[in-house]
GULUM-903200 format. One record per residue (C-alpha): residue number from 1; x, y, z. Coordinates in Angstrom, 1 decimal. Layout:
<nodes>
<n:NUM	xx:X	yy:Y	zz:Z>
...
</nodes>
This chain:
<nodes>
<n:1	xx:-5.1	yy:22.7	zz:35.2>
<n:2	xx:-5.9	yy:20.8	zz:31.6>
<n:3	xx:-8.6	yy:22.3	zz:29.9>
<n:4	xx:-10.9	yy:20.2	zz:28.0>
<n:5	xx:-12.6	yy:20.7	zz:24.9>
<n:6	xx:-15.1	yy:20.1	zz:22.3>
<n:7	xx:-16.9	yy:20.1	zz:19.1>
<n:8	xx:-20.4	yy:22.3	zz:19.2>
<n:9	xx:-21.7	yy:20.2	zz:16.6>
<n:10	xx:-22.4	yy:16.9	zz:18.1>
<n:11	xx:-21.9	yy:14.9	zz:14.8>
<n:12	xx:-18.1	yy:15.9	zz:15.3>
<n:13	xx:-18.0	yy:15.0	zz:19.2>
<n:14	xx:-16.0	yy:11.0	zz:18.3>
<n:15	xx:-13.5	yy:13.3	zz:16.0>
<n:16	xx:-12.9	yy:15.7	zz:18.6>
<n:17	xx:-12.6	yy:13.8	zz:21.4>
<n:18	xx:-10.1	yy:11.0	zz:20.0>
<n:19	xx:-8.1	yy:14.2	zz:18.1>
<n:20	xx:-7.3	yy:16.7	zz:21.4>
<n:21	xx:-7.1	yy:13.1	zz:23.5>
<n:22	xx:-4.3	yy:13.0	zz:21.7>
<n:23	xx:-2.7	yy:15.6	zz:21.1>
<n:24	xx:-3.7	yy:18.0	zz:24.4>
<n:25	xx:-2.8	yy:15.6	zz:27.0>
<n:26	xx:1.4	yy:15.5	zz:26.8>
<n:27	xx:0.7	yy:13.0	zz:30.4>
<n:28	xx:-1.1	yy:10.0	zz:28.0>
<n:29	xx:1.5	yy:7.8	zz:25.6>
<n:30	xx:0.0	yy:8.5	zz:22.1>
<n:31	xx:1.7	yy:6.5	zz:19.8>
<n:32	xx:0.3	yy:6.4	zz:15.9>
<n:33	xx:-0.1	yy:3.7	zz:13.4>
<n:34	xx:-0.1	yy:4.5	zz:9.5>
<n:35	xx:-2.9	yy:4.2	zz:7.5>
<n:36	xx:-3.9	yy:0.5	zz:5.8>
<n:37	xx:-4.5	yy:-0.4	zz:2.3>
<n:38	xx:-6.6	yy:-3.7	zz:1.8>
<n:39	xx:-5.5	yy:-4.5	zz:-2.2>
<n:40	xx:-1.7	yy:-5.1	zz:-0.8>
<n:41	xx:-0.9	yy:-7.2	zz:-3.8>
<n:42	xx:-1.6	yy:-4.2	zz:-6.2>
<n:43	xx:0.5	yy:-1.3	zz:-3.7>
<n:44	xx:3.0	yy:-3.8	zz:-2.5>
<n:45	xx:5.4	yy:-1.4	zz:-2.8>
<n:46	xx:4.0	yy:0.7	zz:-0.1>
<n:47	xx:4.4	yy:-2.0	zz:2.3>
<n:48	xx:7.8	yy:-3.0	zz:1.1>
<n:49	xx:10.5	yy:-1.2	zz:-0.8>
<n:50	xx:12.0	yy:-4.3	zz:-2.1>
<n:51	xx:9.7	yy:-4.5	zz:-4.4>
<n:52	xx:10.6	yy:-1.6	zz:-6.5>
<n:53	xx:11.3	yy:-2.7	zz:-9.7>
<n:54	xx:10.9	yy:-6.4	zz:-9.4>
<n:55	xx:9.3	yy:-6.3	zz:-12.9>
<n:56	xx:10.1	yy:-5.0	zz:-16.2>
<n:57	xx:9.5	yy:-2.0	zz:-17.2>
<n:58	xx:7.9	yy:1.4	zz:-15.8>
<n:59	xx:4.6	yy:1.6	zz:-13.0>
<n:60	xx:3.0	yy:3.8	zz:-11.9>
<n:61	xx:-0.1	yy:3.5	zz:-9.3>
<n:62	xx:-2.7	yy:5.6	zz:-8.3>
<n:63	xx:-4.4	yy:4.3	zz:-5.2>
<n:64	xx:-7.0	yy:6.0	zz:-2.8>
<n:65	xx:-8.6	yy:4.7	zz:0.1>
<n:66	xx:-12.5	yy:6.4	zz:1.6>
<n:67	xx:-12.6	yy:4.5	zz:5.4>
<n:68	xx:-15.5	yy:4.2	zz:7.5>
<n:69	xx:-17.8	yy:6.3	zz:5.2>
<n:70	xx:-20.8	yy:6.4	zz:7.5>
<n:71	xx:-18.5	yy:8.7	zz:10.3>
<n:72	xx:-19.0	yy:12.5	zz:9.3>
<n:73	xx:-15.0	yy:12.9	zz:10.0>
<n:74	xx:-13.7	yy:10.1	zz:8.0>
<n:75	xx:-10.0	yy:8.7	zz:7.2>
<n:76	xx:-9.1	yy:9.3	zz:3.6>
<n:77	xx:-5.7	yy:8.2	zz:2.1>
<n:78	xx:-4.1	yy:8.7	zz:-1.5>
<n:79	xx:-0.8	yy:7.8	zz:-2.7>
<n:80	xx:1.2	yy:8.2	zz:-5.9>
<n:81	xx:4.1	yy:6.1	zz:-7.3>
<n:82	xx:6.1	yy:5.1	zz:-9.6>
<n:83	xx:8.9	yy:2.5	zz:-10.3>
<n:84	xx:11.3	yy:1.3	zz:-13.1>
<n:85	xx:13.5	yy:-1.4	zz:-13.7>
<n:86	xx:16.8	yy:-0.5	zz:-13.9>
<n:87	xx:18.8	yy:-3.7	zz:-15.2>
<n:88	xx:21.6	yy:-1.7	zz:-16.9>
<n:89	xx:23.4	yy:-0.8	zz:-14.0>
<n:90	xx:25.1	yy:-3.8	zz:-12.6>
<n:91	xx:23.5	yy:-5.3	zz:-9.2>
<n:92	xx:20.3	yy:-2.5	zz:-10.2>
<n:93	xx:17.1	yy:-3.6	zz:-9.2>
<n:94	xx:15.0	yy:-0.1	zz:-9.4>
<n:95	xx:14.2	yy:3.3	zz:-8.4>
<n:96	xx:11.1	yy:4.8	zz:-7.4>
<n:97	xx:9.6	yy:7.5	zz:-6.0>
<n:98	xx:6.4	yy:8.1	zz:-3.9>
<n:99	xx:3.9	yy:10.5	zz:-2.1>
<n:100	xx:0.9	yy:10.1	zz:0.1>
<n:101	xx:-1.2	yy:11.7	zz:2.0>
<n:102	xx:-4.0	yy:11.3	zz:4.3>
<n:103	xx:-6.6	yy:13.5	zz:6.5>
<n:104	xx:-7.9	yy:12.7	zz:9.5>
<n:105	xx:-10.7	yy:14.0	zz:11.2>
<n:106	xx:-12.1	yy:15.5	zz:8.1>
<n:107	xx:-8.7	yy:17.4	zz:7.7>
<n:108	xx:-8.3	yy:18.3	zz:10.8>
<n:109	xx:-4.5	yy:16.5	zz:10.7>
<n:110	xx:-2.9	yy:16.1	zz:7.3>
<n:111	xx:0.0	yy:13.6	zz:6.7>
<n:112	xx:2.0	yy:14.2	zz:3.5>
<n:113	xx:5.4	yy:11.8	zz:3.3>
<n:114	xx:7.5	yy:12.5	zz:-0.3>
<n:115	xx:10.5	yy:9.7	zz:-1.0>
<n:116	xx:12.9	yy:7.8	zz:-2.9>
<n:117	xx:13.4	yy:4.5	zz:-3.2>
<n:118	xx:16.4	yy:2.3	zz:-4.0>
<n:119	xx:16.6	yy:-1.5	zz:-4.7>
<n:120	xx:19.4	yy:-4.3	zz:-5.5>
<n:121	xx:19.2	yy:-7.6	zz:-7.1>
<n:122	xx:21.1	yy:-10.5	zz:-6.1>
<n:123	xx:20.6	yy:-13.5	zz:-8.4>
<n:124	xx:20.9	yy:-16.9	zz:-5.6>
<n:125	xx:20.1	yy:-19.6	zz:-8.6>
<n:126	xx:19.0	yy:-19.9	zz:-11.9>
<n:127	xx:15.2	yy:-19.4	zz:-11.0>
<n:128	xx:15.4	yy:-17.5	zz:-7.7>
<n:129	xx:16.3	yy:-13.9	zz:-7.4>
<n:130	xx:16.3	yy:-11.6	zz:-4.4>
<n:131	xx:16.0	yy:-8.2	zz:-3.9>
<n:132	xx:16.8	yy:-5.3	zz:-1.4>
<n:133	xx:15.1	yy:-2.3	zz:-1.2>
<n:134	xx:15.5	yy:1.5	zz:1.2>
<n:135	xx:13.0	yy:3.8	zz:1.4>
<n:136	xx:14.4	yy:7.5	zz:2.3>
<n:137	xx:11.5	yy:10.0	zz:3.0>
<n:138	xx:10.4	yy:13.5	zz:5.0>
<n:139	xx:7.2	yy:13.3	zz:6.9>
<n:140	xx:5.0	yy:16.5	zz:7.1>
<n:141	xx:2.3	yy:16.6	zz:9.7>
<n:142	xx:-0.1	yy:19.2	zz:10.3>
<n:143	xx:-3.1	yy:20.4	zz:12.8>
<n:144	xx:-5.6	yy:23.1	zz:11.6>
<n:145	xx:-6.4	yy:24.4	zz:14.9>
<n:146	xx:-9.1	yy:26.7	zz:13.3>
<n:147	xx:-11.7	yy:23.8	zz:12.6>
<n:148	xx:-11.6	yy:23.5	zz:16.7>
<n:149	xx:-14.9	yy:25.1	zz:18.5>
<n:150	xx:-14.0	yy:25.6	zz:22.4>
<n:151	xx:-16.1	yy:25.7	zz:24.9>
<n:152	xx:-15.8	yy:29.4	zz:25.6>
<n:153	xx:-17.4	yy:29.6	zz:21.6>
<n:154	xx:-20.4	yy:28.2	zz:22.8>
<n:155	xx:-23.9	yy:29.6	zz:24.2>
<n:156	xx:-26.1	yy:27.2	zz:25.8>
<n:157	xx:-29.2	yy:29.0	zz:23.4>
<n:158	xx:-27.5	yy:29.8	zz:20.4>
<n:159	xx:-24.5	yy:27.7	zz:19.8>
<n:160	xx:-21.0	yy:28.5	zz:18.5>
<n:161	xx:-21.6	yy:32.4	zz:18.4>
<n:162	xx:-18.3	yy:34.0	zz:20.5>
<n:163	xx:-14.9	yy:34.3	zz:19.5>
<n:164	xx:-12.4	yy:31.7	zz:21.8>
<n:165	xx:-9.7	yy:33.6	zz:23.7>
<n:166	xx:-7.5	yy:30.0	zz:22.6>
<n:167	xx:-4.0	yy:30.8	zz:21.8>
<n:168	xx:-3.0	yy:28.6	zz:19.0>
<n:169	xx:0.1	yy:26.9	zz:20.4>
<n:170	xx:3.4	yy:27.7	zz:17.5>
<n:171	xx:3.6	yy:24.4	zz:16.4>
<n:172	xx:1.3	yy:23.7	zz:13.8>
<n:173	xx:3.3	yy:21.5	zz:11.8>
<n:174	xx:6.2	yy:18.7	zz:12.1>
<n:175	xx:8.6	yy:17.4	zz:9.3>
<n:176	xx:10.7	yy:14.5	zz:9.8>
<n:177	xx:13.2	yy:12.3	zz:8.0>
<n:178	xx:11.9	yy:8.7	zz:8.0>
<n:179	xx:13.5	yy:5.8	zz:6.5>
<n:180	xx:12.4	yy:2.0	zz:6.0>
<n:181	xx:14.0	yy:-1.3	zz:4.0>
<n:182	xx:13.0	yy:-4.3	zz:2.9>
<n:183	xx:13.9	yy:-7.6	zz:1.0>
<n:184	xx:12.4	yy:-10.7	zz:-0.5>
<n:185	xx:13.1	yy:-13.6	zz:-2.3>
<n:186	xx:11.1	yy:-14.4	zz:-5.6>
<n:187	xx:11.3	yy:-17.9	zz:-7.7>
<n:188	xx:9.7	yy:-19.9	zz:-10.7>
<n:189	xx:8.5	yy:-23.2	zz:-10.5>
<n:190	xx:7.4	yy:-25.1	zz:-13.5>
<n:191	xx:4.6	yy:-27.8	zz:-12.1>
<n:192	xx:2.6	yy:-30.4	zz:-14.8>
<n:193	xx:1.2	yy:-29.4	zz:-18.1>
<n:194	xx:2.7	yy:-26.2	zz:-18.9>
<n:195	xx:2.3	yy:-24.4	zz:-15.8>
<n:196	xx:4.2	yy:-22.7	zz:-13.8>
<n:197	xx:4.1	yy:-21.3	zz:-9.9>
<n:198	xx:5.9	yy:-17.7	zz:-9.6>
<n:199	xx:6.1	yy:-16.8	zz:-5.7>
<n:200	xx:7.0	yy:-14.1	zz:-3.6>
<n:201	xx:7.9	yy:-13.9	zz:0.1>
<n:202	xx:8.9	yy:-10.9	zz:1.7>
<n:203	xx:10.1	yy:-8.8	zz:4.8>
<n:204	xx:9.9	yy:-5.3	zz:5.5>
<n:205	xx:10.6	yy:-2.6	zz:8.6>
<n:206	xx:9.1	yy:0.7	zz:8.3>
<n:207	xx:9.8	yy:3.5	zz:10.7>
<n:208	xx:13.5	yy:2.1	zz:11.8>
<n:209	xx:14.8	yy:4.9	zz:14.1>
<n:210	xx:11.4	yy:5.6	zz:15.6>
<n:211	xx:10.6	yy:9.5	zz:14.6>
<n:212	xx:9.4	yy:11.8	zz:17.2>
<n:213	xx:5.8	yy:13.5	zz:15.5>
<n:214	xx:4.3	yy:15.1	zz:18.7>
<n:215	xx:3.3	yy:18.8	zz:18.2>
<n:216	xx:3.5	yy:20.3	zz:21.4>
<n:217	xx:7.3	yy:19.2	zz:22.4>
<n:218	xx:6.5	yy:16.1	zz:23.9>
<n:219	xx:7.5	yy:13.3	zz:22.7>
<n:220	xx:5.4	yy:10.6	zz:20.3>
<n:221	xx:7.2	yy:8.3	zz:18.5>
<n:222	xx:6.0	yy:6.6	zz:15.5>
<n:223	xx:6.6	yy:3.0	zz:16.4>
<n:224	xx:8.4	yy:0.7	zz:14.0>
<n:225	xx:5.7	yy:-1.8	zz:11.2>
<n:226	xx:6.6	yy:-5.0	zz:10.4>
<n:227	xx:5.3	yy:-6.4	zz:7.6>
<n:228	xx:5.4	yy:-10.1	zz:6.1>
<n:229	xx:4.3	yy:-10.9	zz:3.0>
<n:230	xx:3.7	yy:-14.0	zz:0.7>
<n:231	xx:2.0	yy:-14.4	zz:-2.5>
<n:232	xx:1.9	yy:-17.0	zz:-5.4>
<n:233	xx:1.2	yy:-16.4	zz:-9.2>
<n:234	xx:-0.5	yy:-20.2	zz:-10.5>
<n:235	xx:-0.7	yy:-19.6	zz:-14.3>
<n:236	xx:-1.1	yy:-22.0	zz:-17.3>
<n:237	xx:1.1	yy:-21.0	zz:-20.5>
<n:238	xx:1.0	yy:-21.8	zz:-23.8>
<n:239	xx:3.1	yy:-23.2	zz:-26.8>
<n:240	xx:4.7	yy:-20.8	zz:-29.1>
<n:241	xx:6.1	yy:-22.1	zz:-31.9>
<n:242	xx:9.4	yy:-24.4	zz:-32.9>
<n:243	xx:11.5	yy:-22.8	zz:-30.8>
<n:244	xx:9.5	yy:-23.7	zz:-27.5>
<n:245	xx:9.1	yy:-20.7	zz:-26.2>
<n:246	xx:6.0	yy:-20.4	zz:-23.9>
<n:247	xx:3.7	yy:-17.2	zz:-22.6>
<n:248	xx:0.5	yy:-16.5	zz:-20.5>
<n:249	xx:-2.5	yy:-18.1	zz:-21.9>
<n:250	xx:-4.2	yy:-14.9	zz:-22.4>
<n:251	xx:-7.7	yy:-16.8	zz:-22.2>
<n:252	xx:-6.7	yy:-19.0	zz:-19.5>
<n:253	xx:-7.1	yy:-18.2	zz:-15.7>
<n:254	xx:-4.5	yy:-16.5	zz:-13.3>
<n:255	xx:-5.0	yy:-17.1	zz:-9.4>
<n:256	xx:-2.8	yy:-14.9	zz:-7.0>
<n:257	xx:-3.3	yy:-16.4	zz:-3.0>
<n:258	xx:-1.7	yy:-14.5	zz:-0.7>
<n:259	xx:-0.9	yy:-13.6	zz:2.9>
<n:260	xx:0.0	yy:-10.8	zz:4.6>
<n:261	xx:0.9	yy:-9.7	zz:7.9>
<n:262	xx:1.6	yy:-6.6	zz:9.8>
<n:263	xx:2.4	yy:-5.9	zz:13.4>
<n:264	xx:3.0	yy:-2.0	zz:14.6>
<n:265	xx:3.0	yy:-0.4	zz:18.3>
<n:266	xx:1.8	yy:-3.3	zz:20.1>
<n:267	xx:-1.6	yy:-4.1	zz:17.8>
<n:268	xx:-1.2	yy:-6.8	zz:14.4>
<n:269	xx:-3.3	yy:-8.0	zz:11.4>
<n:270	xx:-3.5	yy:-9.8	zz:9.2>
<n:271	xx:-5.3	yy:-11.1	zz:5.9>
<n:272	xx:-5.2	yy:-13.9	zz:3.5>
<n:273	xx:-7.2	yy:-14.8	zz:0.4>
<n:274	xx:-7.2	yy:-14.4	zz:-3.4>
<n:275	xx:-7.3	yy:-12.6	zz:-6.5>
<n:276	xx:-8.6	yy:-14.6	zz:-9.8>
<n:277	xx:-8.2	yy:-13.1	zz:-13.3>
<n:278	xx:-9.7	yy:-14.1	zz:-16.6>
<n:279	xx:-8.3	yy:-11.6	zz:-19.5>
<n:280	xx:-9.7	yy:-9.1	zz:-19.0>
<n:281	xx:-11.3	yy:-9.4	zz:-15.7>
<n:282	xx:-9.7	yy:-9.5	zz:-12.1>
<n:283	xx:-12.0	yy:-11.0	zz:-9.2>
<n:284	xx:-10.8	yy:-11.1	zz:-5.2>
<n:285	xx:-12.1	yy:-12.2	zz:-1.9>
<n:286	xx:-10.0	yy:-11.7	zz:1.3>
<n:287	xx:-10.5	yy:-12.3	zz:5.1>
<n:288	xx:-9.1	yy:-9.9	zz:7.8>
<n:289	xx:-8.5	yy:-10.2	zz:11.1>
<n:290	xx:-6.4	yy:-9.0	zz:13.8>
<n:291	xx:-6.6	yy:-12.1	zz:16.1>
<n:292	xx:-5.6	yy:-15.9	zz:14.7>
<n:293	xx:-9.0	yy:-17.2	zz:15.8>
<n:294	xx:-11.1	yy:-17.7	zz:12.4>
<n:295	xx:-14.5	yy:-17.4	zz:13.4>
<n:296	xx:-13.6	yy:-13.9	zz:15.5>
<n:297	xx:-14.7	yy:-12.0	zz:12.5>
<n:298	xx:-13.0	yy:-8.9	zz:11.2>
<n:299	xx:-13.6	yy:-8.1	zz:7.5>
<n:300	xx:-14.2	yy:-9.4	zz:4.6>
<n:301	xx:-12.3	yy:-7.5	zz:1.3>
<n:302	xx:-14.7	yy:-8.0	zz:-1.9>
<n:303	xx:-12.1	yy:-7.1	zz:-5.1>
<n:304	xx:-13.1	yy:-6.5	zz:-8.8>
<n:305	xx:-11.2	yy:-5.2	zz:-11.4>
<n:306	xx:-10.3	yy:-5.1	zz:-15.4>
<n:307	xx:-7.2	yy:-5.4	zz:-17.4>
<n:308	xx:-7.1	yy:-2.8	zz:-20.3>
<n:309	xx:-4.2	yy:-3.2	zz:-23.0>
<n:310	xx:-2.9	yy:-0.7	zz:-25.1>
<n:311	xx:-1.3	yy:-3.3	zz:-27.0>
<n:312	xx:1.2	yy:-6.0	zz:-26.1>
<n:313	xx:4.0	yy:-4.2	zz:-23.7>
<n:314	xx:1.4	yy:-1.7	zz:-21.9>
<n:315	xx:-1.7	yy:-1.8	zz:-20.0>
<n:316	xx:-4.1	yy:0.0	zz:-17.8>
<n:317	xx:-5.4	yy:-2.2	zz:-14.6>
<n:318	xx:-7.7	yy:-0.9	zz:-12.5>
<n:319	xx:-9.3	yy:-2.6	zz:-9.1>
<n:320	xx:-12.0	yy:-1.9	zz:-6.6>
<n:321	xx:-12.9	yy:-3.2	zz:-3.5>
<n:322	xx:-15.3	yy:-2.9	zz:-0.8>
<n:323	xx:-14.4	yy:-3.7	zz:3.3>
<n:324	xx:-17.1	yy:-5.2	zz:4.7>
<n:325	xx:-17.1	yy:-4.8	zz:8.4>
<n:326	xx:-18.5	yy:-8.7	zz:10.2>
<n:327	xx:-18.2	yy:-6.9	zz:13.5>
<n:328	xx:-21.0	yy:-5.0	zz:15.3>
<n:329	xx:-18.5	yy:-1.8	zz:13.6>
<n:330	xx:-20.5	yy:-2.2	zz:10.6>
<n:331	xx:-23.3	yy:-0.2	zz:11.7>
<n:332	xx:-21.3	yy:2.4	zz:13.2>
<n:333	xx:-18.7	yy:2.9	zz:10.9>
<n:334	xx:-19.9	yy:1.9	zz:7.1>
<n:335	xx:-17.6	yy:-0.1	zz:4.6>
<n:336	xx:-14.4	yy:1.2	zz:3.4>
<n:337	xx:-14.0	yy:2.2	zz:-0.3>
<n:338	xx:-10.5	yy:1.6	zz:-1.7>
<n:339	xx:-9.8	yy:2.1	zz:-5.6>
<n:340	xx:-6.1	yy:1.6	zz:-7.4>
<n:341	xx:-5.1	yy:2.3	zz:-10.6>
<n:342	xx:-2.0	yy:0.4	zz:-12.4>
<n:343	xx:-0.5	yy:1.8	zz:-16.1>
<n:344	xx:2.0	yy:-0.6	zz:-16.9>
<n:345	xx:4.9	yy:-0.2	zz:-19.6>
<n:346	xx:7.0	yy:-3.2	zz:-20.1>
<n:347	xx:9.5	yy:-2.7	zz:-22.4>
<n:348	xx:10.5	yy:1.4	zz:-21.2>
<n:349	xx:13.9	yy:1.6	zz:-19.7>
<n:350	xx:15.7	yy:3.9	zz:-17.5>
<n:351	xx:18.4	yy:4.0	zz:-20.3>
<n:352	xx:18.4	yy:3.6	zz:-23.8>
<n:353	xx:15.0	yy:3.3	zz:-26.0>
<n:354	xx:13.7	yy:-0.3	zz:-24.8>
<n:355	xx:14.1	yy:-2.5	zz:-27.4>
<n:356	xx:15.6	yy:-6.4	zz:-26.6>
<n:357	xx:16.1	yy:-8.4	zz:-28.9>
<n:358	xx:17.2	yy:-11.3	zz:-26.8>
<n:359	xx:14.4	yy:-11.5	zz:-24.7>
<n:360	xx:10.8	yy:-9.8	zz:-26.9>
<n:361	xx:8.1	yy:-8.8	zz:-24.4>
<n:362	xx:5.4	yy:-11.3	zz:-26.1>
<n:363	xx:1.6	yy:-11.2	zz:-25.1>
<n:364	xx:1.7	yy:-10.3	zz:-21.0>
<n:365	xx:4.8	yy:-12.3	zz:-20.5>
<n:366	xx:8.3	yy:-12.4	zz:-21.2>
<n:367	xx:8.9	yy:-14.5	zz:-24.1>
<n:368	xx:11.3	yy:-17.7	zz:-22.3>
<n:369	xx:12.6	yy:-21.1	zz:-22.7>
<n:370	xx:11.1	yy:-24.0	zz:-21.8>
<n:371	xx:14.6	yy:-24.6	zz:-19.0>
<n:372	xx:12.9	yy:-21.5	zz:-17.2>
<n:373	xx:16.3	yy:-19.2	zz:-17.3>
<n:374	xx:16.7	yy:-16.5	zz:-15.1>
<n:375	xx:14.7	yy:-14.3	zz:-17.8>
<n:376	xx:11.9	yy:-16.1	zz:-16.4>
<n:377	xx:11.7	yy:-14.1	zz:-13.4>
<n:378	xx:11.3	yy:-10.8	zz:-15.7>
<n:379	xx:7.7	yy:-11.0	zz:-15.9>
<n:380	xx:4.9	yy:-8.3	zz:-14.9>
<n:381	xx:3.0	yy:-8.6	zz:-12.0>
<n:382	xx:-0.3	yy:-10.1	zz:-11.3>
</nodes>
């Protein structure tokens, strides 16, 4: 015979109920998704490892993510990376490294993943490039089974005043190798009047071999994401001297449309919009959904943001945005807060002390010919 439990505090009751639903009932398929981050252009290396040092230079990011702020047991997610080019070894296209961590259930389960990440660079033509990218990680979850009040805790007068004759079952934690890849194919395209388009398209599985997480010895696979990607960079440069080399008009506009689409254990999403930046300003407005029906609202994902440089090879970027639920969630739920911050450094290298002479790091750009060479692809992103 199942027991069946809950919170005393009624506030906690929606927490409790979808957390032991869970994990207390090993007859129920429980199958997880992982946590979502709505600025995917500025962590796009969480949702594919290809893009580990696609530009020049060292990142690192700092993003953390506040969802559904009105519940009292809300999701919270951070994560930590960092990449660098790594164009002295042949067929090199970067290592990272990475850590999140998220609490649900006010802490009641804690995810903490750790892992490195390797890419290659294939050059297909003169102004297309691709990349492939492997993510190798360990997955630690965990249940504090002490923030659970039973029912045998509770007196119908007074509340959660008697000790629980629960046995906390041995398994309070589970740690798990995980492992994910990715690839994508970027390219610059010179249009009319000195401008150029940079894309992006990409593909990425997450979750290959399907871990087991489940606690109690059953069994709960994580279920494999799938995650498509495309973005453009439309930017206007600038004339720089006899020698026709051209960078970023640094008081010109930037616009970065994208798409992006993700599919996991039988539920999909997807959003599409744009960012817009004016040195030193970053503005973005994006439309999620989880259905391809338009006017079956979802959210909407308000972005702002500011460039700060250092000087002409490093920078500090830093964005926030605001989920506004359109559905009748909002009330319920609240908006989601999500803030990332970027430090850029363009010119540090993985070996050696950074300098090129060939190719000078010039403004936000890399300094290039007019032909568009394959240097032209070494540019920071958005």
């Amino acid at each position: 015979m199942k027991k069946f439990y809950r919170f005393a505090n009624n506030n906690r009751k929606l927490g409790a109920i979808l957390t032991l639903t869970v994990l207390l009932l090993p007859g129920l398929p429980a199958k997880s998704q992982d946590p979502l981050y709505s600025q995917w252009t500025n962590v796009q290396t969480y949702f594919n490892p290809a893009y580990v040092g696609v530009s020049p230079g060292l990142r690192t990011r700092f993003a953390y993510r506040k969802q559904w702020v009105k519940l009292p047991n809300d999701f919270r997610t951070f994560r930590f990376d960092m990449d660098i080019a790594a164009r002295e070894i042949p067929g090199s296209g970067g290592l990272g490294i990475m850590f999140d961590s998220d609490n649900e259930g006010d802490g009641i389960i804690k995810r903490s993943q750790a892992g490195l990440t390797v890419a290659v660079r294939i050059p297909i033509m003169q102004n297309v490039i691709s990349q492939f990218g492997i993510l190798s990680s360990f997955i630690q979850k965990k249940i504090d089974w002490d923030r659970f009040v039973f029912t045998d805790q509770l007196d119908d007068k007074y509340g959660n005043i008697y000790q629980t004759s629960f046995t906390h079952p041995s398994d309070e934690q589970t740690i798990y190798p995980d492992f994910g890849a990715g690839a994508l194919v970027k390219f610059v395209q010179p249009t009319w009047r000195h401008t150029e388009i940079i894309g992006t398209v990409g593909l990425a599985v997450h979750h290959i071999f399907e871990p087991n997480e489940a606690f109690l010895g059953e069994e709960s696979p994580l279920p494999r994401k799938y995650v498509v990607t495309m973005d453009f960079i439309i930017q206007d440069q600038m004339n720089r001297g006899p020698h026709k080399k051209f960078r970023t008009a640094k008081g010109g506009f930037k616009f970065n449309p994208g798409f992006i689409y993700k599919y996991q254990g039988g539920m999909s999403t997807y959003q599409v919009g744009m960012n817009m930046h004016k040195f030193p300003i970053y503005i973005g407005l994006w439309y999620r959904n989880d259905k391809l029906e338009f006017l079956d609202y979802d959210a909407l994902v308000a972005l702002v943001g500011i460039n700060i440089e250092f000087n002409d090879v490093s920078r500090m970027k830093m964005y926030y945005s605001f989920d506004i639920q359109l559905s009748d969630m909002m009330q319920a739920t609240g908006g989601t807060h999500e803030i990332v911050i970027i430090f850029s450094f363009d010119e540090m290298r993985l070996f050696g002390n950074g300098s090129n002479k060939k190719h000078k790091l010039t403004g936000n750009y890399t300094a290039r010919r007019v032909n568009h060479n394959p240097k032209a692809l070494e540019c920071p992103s958005f």
